[in-house]
C-alpha positions in Angstrom: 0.0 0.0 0.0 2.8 2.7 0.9 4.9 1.2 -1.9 2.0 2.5 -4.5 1.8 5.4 -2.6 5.4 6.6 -2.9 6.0 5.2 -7.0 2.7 7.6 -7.3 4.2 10.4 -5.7 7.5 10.0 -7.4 5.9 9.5 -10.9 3.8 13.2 -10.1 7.0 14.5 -8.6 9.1 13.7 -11.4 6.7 15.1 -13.8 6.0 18.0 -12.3 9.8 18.8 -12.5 10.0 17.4 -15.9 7.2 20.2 -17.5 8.6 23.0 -15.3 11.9 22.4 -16.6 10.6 22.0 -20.4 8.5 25.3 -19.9 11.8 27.1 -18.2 14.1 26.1 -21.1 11.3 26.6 -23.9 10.9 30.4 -22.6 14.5 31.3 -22.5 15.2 29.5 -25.4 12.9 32.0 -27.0 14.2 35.1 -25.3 17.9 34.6 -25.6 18.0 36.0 -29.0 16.1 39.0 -27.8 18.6 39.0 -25.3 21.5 39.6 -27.9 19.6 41.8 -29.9 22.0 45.3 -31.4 25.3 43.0 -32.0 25.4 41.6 -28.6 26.1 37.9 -30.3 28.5 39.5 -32.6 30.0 41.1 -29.4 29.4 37.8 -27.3 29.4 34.7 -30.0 30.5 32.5 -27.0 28.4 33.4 -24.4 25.4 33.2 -27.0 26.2 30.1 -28.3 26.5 28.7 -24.7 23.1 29.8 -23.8 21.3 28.2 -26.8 23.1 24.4 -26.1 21.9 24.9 -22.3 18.3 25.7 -23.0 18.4 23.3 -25.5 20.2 20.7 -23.0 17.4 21.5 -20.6 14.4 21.0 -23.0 16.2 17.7 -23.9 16.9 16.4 -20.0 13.1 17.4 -19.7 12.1 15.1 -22.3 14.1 12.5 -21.2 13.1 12.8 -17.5 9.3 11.5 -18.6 11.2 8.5 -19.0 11.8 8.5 -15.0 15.3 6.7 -15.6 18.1 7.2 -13.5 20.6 8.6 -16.4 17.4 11.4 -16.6 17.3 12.3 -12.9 21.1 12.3 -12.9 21.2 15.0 -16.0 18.6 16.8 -14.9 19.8 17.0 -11.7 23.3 18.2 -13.4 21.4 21.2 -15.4 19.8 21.9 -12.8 22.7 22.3 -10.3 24.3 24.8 -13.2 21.3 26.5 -13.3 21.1 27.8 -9.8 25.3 27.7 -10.2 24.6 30.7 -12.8 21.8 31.8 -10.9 23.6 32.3 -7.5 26.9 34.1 -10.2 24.7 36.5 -11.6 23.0 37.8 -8.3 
């Protein structure tokens, strides 16, 4: 009974993180070229390109983490961890 309970919980858990993720990376995956607008990935090719492979890394570690494998947690838990990593730097 409390075995159902908590692959239930995990399985909304995980889901839940898996679409807010996929929504995070889908927005700034948008925006970052806004970002850069007026030469600012001419001025900044590295850092632009860098932002594009993360959101895109996210949106795919989202995917992958409806899967609920470990290799999933484990790389979403990685972007994650970067995320708040450049979070924390910027502020």
């Amino acid at each position: 009974m409390l075995d159902d309970f908590i692959r239930a919980a995990d399985a909304v858990v995980t889901r839940l993180i898996a679409g807010a993720q996929a929504l995070v990376s889908l927005v700034w995956l948008a925006v970052t070229p806004f970002m850069f607008n007026y030469g600012g990935a001419a001025a900044h090719p590295v850092a632009f390109q860098a932002w594009i492979w993360f959101w895109l890394a996210g949106l795919v570690t989202a995917i992958c983490l409806f899967s609920a494998r470990l290799w999933a947690r484990l790389s979403a838990l990685a972007w994650n961890v970067v995320l708040l990593g450049a979070a924390v730097v910027v502020i």
